[in-house]
C-alpha positions in Angstrom: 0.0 0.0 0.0 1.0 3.4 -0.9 0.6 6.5 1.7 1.1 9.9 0.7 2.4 12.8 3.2 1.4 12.0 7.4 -0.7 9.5 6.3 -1.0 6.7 8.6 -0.5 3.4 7.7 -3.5 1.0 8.1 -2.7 -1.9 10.9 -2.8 -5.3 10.0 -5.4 -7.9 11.2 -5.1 -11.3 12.2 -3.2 -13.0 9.5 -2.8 -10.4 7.3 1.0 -8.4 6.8 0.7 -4.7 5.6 3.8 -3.1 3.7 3.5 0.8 3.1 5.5 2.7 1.1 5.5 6.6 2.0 5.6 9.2 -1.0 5.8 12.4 -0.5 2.2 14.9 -0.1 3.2 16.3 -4.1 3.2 12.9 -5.5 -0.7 12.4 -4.5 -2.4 13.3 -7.3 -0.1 12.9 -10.0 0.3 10.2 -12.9 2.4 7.1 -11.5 6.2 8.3 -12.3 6.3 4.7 -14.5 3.5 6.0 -16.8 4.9 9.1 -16.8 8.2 7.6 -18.1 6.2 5.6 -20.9 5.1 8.6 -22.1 8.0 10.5 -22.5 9.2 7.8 -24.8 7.0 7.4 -26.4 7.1 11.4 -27.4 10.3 11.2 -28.0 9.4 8.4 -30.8 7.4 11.1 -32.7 9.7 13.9 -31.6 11.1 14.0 -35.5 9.8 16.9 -37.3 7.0 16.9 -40.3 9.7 17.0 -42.6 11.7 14.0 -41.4 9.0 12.0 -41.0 7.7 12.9 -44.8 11.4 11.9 -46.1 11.2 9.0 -44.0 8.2 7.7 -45.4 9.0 9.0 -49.3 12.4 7.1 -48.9 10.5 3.4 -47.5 7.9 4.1 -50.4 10.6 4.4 -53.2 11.3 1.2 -53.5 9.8 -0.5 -56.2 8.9 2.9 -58.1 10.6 4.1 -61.5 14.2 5.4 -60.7 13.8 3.2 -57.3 17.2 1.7 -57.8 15.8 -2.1 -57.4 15.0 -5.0 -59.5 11.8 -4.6 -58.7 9.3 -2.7 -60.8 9.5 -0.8 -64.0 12.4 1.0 -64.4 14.2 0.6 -61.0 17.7 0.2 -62.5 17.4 3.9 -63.6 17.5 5.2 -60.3 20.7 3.8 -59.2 22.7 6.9 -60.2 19.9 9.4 -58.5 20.6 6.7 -55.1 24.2 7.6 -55.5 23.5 10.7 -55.1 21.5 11.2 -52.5 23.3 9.2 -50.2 26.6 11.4 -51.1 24.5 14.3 -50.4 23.7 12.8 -46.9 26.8 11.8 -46.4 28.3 15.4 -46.8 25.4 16.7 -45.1 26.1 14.6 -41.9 29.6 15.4 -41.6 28.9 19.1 -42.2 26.9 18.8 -38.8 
């Protein structure tokens, strides 16, 4: 059982073994600290901007298109040089940072 502040801790009965843990008063009403962690991650898992997350999705959807760079599809062998590319640009772009 959890008691918050100068709360008392209930006594036990016949048979029966109670455990309390004390918080402090502050902690009463707030969201349990583990939930409060889940949260936070799980921001931080969306925490890429618009941008990102639309270049993210344009680069998983690529494959198989025209000038995808893949044996699959029409025309993916004609995007190998454009594939070159961006990933040089990236590259440079990430050491620049």
């Amino acid at each position: 059982m959890v008691t918050y502040g100068d709360d008392d801790c209930p006594e036990s009965t016949e048979g029966e073994i109670v455990v309390c843990a004390r918080q402090p008063e502050s902690e009463r009403y707030r969201i349990p600290k583990a939930v409060r962690e889940q949260e936070k991650e799980e921001e931080a898992q969306y925490a890429q901007s618009w941008t990102a997350q639309f270049q993210n999705h344009e680069e998983e959807g690529r494959l198989g298109r025209p000038n995808s760079c893949s044996v699959i599809g029409t025309n993916g062998f004609t995007g190998c040089q454009a594939a070159i590319l961006r990933d040089w640009f990236a590259e440079r772009n990430s050491v620049a940072e």
